[in-house]
N, C-alpha and C positions, 0 to 999 in steps of 0.2 A: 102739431098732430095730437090728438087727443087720445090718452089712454088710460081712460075712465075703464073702469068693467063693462063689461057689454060691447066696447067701442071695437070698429072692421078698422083694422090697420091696411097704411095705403101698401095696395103693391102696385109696381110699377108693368105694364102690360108687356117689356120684354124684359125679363132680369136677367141676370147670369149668376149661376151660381158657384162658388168656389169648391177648389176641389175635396175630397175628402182631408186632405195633409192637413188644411187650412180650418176644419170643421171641430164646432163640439157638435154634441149631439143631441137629439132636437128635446127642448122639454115642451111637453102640449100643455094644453086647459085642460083643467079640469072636466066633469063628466058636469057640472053645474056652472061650466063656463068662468068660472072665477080666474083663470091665467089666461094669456095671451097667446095667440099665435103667432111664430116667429115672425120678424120682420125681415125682409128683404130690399136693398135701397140699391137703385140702380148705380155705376160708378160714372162720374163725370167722362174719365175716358175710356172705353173699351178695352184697353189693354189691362188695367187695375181690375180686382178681384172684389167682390162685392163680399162684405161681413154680414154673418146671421145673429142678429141681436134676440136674446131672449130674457124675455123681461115677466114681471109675472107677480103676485100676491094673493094669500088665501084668504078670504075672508071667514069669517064667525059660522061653524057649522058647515064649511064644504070639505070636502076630499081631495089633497095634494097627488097629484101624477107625474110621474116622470117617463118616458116613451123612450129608449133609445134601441134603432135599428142596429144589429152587426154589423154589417153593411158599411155603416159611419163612421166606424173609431177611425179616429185618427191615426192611428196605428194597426192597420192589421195583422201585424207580425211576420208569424208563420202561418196563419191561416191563410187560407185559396176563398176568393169570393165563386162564390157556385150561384149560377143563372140559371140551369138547364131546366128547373123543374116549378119555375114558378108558377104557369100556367096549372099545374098538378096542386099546389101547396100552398101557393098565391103569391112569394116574395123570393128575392135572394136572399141566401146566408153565407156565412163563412165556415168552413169545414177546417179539421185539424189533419190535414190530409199529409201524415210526417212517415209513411211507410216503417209504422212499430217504433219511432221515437218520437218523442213529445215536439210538440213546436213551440217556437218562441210564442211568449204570450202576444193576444192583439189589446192593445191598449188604448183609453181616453178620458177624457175627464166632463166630466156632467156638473150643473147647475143644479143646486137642489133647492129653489126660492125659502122651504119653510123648512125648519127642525120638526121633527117627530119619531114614531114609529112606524116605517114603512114594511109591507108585505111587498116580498121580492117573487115575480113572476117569470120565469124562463118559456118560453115555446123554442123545444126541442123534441127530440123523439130518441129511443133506442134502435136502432138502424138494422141489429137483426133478430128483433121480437118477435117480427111476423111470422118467422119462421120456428120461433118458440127456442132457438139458439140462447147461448147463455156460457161465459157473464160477459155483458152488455160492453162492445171493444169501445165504443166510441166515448167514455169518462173523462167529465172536464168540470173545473170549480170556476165559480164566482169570485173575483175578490175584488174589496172595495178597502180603497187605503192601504194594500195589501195583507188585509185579512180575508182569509177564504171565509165563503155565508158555508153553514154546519151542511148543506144539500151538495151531491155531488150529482151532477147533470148529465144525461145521457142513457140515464139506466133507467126509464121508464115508459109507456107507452111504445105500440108496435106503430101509429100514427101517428103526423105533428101534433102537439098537445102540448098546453102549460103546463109546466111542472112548478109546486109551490118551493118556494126556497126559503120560504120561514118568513119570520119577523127580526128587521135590525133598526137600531136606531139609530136616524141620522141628524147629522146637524146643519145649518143653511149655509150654502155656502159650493164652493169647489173640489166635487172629488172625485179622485181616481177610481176608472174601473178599468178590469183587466178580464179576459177570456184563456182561463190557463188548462192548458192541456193535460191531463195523464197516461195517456195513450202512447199517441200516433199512429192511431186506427180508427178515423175519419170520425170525430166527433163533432158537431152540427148543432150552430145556435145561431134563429133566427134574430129572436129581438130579446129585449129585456121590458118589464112592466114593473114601475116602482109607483106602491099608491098607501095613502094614507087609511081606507076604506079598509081593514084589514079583512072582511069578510065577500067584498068584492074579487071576484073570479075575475077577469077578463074575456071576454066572449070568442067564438071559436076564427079565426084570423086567413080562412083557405080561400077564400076570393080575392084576389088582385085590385090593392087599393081598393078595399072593402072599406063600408063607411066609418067605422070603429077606424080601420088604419091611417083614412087618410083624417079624421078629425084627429088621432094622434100626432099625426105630421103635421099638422096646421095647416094641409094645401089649399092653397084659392079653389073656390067653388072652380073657379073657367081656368083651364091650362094655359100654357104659353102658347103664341100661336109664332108656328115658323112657315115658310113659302108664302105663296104659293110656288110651286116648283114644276118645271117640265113633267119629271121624274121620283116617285119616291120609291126608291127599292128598298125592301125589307130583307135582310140577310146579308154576312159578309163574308160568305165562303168565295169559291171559285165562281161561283155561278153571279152572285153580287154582284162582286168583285169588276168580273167581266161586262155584266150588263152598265155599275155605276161608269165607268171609265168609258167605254163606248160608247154612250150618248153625250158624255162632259164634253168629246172629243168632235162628238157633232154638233156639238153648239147648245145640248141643253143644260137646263143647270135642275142639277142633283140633289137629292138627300140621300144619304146611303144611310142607311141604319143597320147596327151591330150589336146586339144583345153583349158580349164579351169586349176585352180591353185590346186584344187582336184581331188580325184579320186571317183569312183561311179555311175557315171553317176543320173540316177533318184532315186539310191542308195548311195547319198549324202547327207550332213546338208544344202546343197542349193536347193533338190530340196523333199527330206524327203520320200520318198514313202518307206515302209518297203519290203522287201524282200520276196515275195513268190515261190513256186514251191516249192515239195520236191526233197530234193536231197537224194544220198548214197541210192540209191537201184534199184531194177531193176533186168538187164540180169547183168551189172556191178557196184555193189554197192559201186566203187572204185570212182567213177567218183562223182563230187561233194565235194571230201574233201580239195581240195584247197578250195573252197567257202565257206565252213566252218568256214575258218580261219579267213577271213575278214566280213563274211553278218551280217550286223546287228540285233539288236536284241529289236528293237524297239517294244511298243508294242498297239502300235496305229502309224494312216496312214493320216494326218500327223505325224512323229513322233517327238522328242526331238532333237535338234541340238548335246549335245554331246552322241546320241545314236545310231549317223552312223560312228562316228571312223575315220573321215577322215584320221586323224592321223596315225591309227593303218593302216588304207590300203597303208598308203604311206612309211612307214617303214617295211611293209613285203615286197611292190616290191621292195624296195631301196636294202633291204638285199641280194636280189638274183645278184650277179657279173654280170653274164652275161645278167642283162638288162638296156640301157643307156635309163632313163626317159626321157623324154622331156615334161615335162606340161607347159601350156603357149603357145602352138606351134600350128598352127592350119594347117591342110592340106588343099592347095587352087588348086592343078593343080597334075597329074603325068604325068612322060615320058615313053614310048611304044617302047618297040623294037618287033616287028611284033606281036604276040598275046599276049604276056608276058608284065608284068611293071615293066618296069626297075627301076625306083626312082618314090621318091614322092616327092613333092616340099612343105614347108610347111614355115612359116614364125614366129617368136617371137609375140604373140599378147601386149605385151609392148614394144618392140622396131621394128618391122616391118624388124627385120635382117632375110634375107631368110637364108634356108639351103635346100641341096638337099637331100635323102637320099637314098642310094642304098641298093638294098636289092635282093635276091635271088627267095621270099616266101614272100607274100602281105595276110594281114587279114584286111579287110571291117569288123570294128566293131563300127561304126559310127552310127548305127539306120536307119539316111537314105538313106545309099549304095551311099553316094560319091566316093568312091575309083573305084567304080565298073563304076556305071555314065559316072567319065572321061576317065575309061579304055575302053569305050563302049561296056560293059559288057552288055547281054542280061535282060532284067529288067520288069516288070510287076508293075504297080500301078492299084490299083482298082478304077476305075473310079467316082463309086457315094458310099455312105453307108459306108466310111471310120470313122474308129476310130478317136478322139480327141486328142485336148494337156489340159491338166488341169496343174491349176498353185492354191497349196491349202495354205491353211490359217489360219493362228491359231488365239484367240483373249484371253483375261481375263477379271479381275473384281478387284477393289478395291474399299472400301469402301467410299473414297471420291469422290466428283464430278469429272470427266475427259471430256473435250470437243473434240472435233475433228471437224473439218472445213465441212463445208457444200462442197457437190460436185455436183454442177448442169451439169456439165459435164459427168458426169458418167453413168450407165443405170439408167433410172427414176423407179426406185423400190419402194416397199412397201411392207414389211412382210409378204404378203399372194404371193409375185412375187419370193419368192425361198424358198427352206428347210431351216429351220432354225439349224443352226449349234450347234449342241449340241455334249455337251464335251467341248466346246470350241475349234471346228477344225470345217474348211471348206474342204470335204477332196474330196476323187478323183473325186466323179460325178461331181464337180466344172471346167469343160471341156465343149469346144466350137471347132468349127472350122471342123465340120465333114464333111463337101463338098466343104470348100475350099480349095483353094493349099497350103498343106504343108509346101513346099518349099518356094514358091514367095509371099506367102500370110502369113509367120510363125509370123514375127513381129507381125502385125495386130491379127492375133489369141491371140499372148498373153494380147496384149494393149486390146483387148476387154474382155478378162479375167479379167483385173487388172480395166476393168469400169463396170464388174460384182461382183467385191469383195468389190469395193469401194462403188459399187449404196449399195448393201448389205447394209452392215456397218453402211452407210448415212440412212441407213430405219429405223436400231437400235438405232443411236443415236441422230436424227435430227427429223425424220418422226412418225410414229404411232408406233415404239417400243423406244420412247424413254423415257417412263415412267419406263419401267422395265430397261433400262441400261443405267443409269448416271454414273456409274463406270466404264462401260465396255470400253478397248483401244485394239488397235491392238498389238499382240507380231512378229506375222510374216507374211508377205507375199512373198510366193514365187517369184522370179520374172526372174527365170528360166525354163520355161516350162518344161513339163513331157509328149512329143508328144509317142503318142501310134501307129501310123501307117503312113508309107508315102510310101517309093520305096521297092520292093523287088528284089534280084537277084539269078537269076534263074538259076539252079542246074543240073545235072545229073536225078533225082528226084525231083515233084514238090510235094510237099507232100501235100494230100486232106483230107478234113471230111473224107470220105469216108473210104479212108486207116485208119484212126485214129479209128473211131466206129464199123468198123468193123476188126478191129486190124489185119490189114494185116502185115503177118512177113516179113520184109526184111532184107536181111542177114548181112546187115552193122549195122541192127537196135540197139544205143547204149545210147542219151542220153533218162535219163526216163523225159518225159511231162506227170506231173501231175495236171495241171489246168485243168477248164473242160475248155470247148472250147465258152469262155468269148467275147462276143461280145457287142458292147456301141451303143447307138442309143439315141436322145435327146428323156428329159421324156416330152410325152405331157402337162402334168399337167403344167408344168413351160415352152413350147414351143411359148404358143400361144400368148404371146406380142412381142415377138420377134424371130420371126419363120424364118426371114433369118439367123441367127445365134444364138439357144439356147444354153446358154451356163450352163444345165444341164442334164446331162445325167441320162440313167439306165442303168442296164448292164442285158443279159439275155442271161442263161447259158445254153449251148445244154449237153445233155448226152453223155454215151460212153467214158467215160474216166474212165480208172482206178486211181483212185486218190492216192491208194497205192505202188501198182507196177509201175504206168506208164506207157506212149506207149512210145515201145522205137523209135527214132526219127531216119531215118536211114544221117550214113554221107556222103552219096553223097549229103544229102540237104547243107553241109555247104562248098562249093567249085561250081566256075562258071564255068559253060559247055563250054563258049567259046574264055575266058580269061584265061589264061595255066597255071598261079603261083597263081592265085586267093582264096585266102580260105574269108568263113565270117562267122559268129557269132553274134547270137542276134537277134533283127528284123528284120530285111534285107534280113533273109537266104531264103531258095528255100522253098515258102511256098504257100499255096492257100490265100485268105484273111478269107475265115472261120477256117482254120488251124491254124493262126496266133493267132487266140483268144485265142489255147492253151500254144503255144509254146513263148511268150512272155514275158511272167515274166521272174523277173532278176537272180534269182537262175537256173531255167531254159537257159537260155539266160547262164549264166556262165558253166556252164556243155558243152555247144555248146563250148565255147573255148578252154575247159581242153583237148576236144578232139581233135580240130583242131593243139593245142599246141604239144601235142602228134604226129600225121598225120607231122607235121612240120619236128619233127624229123627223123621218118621214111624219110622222101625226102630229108635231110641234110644228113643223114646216106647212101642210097642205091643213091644219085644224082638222083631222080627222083619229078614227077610233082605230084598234087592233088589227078589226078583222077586215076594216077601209081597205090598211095597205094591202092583203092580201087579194081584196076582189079590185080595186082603183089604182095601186099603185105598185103592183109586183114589180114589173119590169126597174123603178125607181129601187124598190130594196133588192133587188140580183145584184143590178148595174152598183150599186153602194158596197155590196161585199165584196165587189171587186178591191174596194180602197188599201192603202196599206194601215196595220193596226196603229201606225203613229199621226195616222191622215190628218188632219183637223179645222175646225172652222168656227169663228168664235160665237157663232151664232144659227140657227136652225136653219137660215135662210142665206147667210153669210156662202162666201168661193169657200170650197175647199185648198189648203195650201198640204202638200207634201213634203214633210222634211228630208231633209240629206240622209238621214243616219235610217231612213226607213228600211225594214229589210230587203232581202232580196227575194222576188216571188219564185216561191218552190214549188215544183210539179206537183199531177195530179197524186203523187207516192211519198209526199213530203221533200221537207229536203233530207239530205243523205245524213241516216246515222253513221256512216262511218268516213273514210276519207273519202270528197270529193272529187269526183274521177276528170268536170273539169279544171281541176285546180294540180290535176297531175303532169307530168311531162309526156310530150308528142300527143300519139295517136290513142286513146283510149276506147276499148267498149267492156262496160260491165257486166258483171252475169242476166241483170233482168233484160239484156238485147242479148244474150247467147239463145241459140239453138240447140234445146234440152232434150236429149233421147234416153229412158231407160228412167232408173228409180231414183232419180235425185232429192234428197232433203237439204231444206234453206234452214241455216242457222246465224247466230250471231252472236253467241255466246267468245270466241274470239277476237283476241283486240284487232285492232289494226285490219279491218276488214275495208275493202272499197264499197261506194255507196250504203245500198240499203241490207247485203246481208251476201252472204255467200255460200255456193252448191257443196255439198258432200254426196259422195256413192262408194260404198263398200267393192272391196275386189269380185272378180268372176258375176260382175252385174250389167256386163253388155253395156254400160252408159257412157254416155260421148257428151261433150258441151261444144260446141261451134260457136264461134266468134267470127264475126265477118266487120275487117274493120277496112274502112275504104281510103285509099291515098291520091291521094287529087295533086302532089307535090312529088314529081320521078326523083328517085334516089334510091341510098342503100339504110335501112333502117336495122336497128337491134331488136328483136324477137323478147318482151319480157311476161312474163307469167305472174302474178301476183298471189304470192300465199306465201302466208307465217309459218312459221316452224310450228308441229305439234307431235309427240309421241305415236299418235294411232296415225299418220298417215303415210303413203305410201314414198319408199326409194326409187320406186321404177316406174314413177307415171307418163304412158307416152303422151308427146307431143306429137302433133304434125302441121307443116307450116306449107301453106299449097300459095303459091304465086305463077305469075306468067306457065302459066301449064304446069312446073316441075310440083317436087311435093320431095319435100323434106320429114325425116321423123327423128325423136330425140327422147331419150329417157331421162328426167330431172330428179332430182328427191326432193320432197316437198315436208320428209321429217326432220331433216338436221338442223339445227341452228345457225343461219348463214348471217343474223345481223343486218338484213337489210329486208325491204317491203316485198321484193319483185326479186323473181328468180331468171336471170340470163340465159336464153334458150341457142341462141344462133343468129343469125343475119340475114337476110333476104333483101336482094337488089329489084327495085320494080323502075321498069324502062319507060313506063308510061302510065296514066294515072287507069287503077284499077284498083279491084279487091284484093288483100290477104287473108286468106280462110287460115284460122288457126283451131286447132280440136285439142282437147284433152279426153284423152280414154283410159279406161278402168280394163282394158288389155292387157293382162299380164301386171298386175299393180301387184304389191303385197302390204297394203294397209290402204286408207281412206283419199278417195284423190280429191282434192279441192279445185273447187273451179270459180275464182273470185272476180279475176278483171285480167286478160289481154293488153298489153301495151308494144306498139311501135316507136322507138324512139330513136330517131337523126343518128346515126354514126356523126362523130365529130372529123 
């Protein structure tokens, strides 16, 4: 191989590249080409890790460079690699994200081919400049051989911008660099630029593998090409998630792409929101039981870091053959061959190596409709009254003194300026950003979140709540946003309130939305100091939603009307913006993909498009959501085979959150078959409830619940009542037990603590097979009567 100056080193058309552990970091050519770009050498077996050789010479009169991304070191420490805003700023970086204490430094070591005097270049920014705040939280040094450069980084510019960090001199040769913190209040550093040119600036770096970056990287003119693939979904929340495993399952084979090193999306230990929507029921109560397998089970919002399973999600998609993961990879561009997308272009966010990916079948499950964006895909943003991003927060308590740093920089708060978080969780109304841009304004939204968490805090332990919390320290702050609305892309069907409340059927109608239709608006109460951006919400719920059943969602919403391969899933789909308040949770949002994953099939199976299945082959995806979510078939065309362990198909009301009433003894019926007279409310805030929830009615309220359970087997059976002990409920709730003509009545108490599920009422002999009508009435009560479940069970 020749490595004369001038000369294209070989790459090989698939490489692999090693991990960041394994990495230095990258040294580029020169701006007059005098050094080389890295080589990469494919490894004999796939399993070995391919080495980045950087090799390199200046000659007489050119300009020595050294390029290293954050992103790279080998060592990232304590820093957090941050994705979310490259589109905005054009690259990942690593933030010092140590909630008011410094983090471990991130460390590596660079090749520096020639000795001389290099001008050291940082692109950073001061995080809340923009707002003209001060002094600048996010302070962090340079050091090389562990000496800090004289410039401390972070305190300049309200924009990404290079900051000059002097003149040092270096010698040729191997040396340490380090990204050392002063903070622990989110300081942020993209790359580093080390050049001989001492009067060379470096140019402005905000487009996404921009030519300047990627001649810094040395990447091959043409990416790596991966598929072509059935499927390429972009995004790896619930909705991803749902859609990549659903098609693998039918036989196609996958790329799932994930911008992050988990999967979840805002159903992550990075970003904690617990998983709502119900799933497993409906018109197809099939639908939902992949989601099942992965959704957490957290049981507060924030919730626990190991109670979203990162783990567990990432070794069920891993187990499925036919899906090649890619986390780490973020999608920046696709290619177009007349309405269709042909590839998607997508880059390593630790090593900036692009790859192409071909694919047949495109899913938009990115939240907010990039794939669709650059396919210029028809698309709707609601202009004002837009949803937030919230980024929440946990704290505690020990009994010793804990200090935490004053933050004058932050929102000037004081305990009566927000909810006071109790539980120890700042949870989702901690959201801002409802009328700005999503997109171009996303950073900013969060950075003002995280001077909303902090002003907080500083109220608690600096200002007028610092007497009750000398112990109190931060455990977590998000510092991943959890944006609730931005683009939508728009469908065959745009689906409205309207359709929703007044539950119009449409014939695709498949996933069940059970949210009611959840809408966020800042709360006045906390608006009014800061009314160009409050960053506390309330949320207010419209009616019309079957919260049991569902409205079923039809799928023409999840495929674009004017882009041909396009399917999406999640928030993005074909929605109104009042629709969207139902259809957006993440269990919901995953059900959207169980189906698209499905629909995938069908069009790998019969060679056809999206909107095919919906006009040629409906009956084929109905008949398909019937499957169970473990169904599978190795090939689009392949039998489907059912496994043993698949679940067991639950009505059209789910299966039961509480005890299953067939898994009880004798004769059961629950409250949803009693016969309800008078003002009853269903609750389930107590344990041990049968099925899906159980009846309360206050004293002197005339209500009755009838139970009519039928005995097909003549005998004498035990009368049992089912209800838990609780304070507010009634000593004297009558019963009445009606068989063979007679009619029996009984007072039970349904407050004391008896220790067992079911309250013993009396006996009843039936001579032949008939009904037992048994009632519960609010006759003479004196507290709350419950009316959960009936049971007949065998005298022994």
């Amino acid at each position: 191989m020749s490595l004369l100056k001038g000369s294209q080193p070989f790459l090989p058309q698939r490489s692999y590249l090693p991990p960041v552990s394994m990495m230095k970091s990258y040294v580029s050519e020169s701006k007059y080409r005098s050094m080389f770009r890295p080589i990469l050498f494919r490894p004999i077996l796939n399993s070995m890790m391919a080495m980045l050789l950087i090799v390199g010479w200046v000659t007489s009169g050119s300009a020595a460079e050294v390029f290293v991304e954050s992103e790279s070191f080998a060592d990232p420490g304590g820093w957090k690699l941050d994705t979310q805003f490259i589109q905005e700023m054009g690259s990942p970086y690593l933030l010092a994200h140590g909630l008011g204490k410094p983090v471990q430094d991130a460390t590596t070591k660079v090749e520096f081919a020639t000795a001389g005097k290099y001008r050291v270049w940082v692109r950073t920014k001061d995080w809340v400049a923009r707002w003209d705040a001060s002094p600048p939280p996010g302070q962090f040094e340079i050091h090389i051989d562990g000496k800090p450069l004289a410039e401390t980084f972070g305190t300049k510019f309200a924009t990404w911008s290079w900051h000059d960090g002097g003149v040092v001199e270096i010698s040729a040769g191997e040396h340490a660099l380090a990204l050392h913190d002063l903070t622990g209040f989110d300081g942020r550093c993209d790359c580093i630029y080390f050049t001989t040119d001492l009067d060379n600036q470096p140019p402005q770096a905000d487009s996404v593998l921009g030519p300047w970056r990627r001649d810094q990287l040395g990447l091959p003119e043409e990416p790596q090409v991966r598929g072509p693939y059935d499927l390429v979904v972009v995004g790896g929340g619930y909705a991803g998630m749902g859609a990549a495993i659903s098609a693998a399952r039918m036989g196609c084979r996958v790329a799932l792409v994930q911008d992050r090193s988990v999967l979840g999306g805002n159903g992550s230990s990075e970003v904690r929101v617990w998983a709502m929507g119900n799933i497993r029921r409906g018109k197809f109560p099939r639908i939902g039981e992949i989601i099942e397998e992965f959704a957490d089970n957290a049981t507060k919002s924030p919730g626990k870091y190991e109670e979203f399973g990162d783990d567990v999600k990432e070794k069920i998609v891993r187990a499925e053959d036919n899906i090649d993961l890619l986390l780490n990879h973020h999608a920046h561009a696709v290619k177009m061959d007349g309405n269709k997308i042909k590839s998607v272009l997508a880059f390593d966010t630790r090593t900036g190596s692009e790859v192409e990916i071909l694919g047949q079948l495109f899913s938009d499950c990115t939240g907010h409709g990039w794939i669709g964006a650059w396919a210029k895909a028809d698309l709707d943003q609601t202009p004002t009254g837009r949803m937030g991003m919230s980024n929440m927060w946990a704290w505690d308590e020990t009994p010793q003194s804990v200090d935490f740093p004053e933050t004058p920089w932050a929102l000037d708060l004081n305990m009566a300026d927000f909810p006071y978080p109790r539980d120890h969780h700042g949870q989702w109304f901690w959201e801002s950003g409802f009328d700005k841009d999503p997109l171009g304004d996303a950073e900013a939204i969060r950075d003002w979140n995280l001077r909303a968490v902090f002003g907080a805090f500083n109220a608690m332990k600096n200002r007028d709540g610092a007497d009750k919390h000398a112990g109190a320290f931060l455990t977590w702050v998000a510092f991943i946003g959890g944006p609730r609305e931005s683009r939508r892309l728009m469908g065959d069907v745009v689906l409205t309130e309207e359709d929703i409340v007044s539950k119009r059927d449409f014939p695709d109608g498949c996933v069940p939305s059970t949210w009611s239709i959840d809408l966020h608006y800042p709360k006045k109460q906390y608006a009014e100091k800061f009314p160009d951006n409050p960053f506390i919400s309330i949320a207010e719920h419209g009616k019309g939603v079957d919260r049991s059943y569902g409205y079923p969602v039809p799928y023409r919403c999840f495929y674009s009307r004017n882009v041909d391969n396009l399917f999406m899933a999640g928030r993005c789909v074909s929605v109104t913006h009042e629709a969207l308040g139902t259809v957006r949770v993440m269990k919901t949002c995953g059900m959207m993909g169980e189906v698209v994953g499905k629909a995938a099939s069908i069009c790998a199976k019969e060679g056809c498009l999206p909107r095919d299945v919906y006009e040629s082959h409906l009956d084929d995806l109905l008949e398909m959501l019937k499957l169970p979510g473990k169904a599978r078939r190795s090939t689009p065309t392949a039998p489907v085979s059912i496994p043993a362990d698949a679940l067991p198909l639950a009505g059209p009301n789910g299966p039961p959150t509480g005890l299953d009433p067939a898994k009880l003894e004798g004769i059961v019926v629950d409250d949803v078959d009693a016969k309800l007279s008078g003002p009853w409310q269903s609750g389930t805030g107590l344990p041990n409830y049968v099925g899906y929830s159980y009846q309360y009615a206050g004293p002197k309220t005339n209500a009755t619940a009838q139970f009519t359970l039928k005995v097909t087997t003549p005998g004498t059976y035990q009368v049992h009542v089912y209800s838990g002990p609780h304070e507010n409920r009634s000593t004297r709730t009558l019963v009445t037990v009606a068989a063979n003509g007679e009619t029996q009545s009984h007072r039970i108490d349904q407050r004391t603590v008896s220790g067992k599920l079911s309250i013993p009422v009396g006996t009843v002999t039936v001579g032949q097979p008939g009904d037992v009508v048994v009632t519960l009435s609010t006759d003479g009560a004196d507290g709350n009567v419950h009316a959960d479940a009936v049971a007949l069970m065998p005298t022994k």
